[in-house]
C-alpha positions in Angstrom: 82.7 93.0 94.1 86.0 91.1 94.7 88.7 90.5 91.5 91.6 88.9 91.7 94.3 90.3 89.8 98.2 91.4 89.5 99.4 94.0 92.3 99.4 97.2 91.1 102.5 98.6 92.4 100.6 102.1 93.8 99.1 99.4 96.3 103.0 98.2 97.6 102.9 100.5 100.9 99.0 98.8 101.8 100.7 95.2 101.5 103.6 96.8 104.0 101.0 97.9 106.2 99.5 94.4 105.9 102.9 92.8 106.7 103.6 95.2 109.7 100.1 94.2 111.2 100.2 90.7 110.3 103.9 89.6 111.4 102.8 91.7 114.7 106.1 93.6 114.7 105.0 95.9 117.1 105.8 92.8 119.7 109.1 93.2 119.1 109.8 96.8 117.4 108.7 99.5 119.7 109.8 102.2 117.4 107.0 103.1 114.7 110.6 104.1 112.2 112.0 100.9 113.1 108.7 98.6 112.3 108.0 100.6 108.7 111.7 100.0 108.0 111.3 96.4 108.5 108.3 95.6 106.8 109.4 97.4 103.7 112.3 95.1 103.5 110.6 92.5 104.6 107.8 92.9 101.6 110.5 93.4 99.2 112.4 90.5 100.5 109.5 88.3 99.2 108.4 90.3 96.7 112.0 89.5 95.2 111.6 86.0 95.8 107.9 85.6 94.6 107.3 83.9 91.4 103.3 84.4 91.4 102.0 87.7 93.0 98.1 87.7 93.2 96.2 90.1 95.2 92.8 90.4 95.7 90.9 93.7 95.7 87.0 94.8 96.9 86.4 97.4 94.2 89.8 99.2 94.1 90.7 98.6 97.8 93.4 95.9 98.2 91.8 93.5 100.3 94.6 90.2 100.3 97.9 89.3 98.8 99.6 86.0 98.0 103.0 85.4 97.0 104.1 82.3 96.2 107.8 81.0 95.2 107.5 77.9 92.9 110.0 76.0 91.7 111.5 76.2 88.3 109.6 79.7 87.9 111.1 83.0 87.8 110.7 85.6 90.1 108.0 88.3 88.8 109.4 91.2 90.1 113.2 92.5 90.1 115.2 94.2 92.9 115.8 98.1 92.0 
């Protein structure tokens, strides 16, 4: 069954892996260090700007993530 909910923030290093994958940064980042540097800040980069973060989940396997910056809201989630 698929829900849509909040991202639980256990699931952060799957939407990394999703980034990492997606973006294709192994095109341009050869080194595997280099690549999972990168897409952790890239994902906190948005994450930081998002102001809806919805993911969607097959059981308890995250499946898809949106983020979504609209104006006049504030971001959900705060740089550590």
């Amino acid at each position: 069954m698929l829900t849509i909910r909040p991202l639980n923030p256990s699931d952060y290093q799957e939407a990394i892996q999703f980034a990492i994958e997606g973006l294709q940064f192994d095109q341009y980042l050869t080194n595997r260090w280099a690549r999972q540097i990168y897409g952790r800040y890239f994902f906190y980069e948005e994450l930081n700007q998002a102001t809806q973060v919805i993911a969607a989940y097959h059981n308890t396997q995250l499946v898809g993530l949106l983020l979504a910056r609209i104006n006049g809201e504030k971001p959900v989630h705060q740089s550590r």
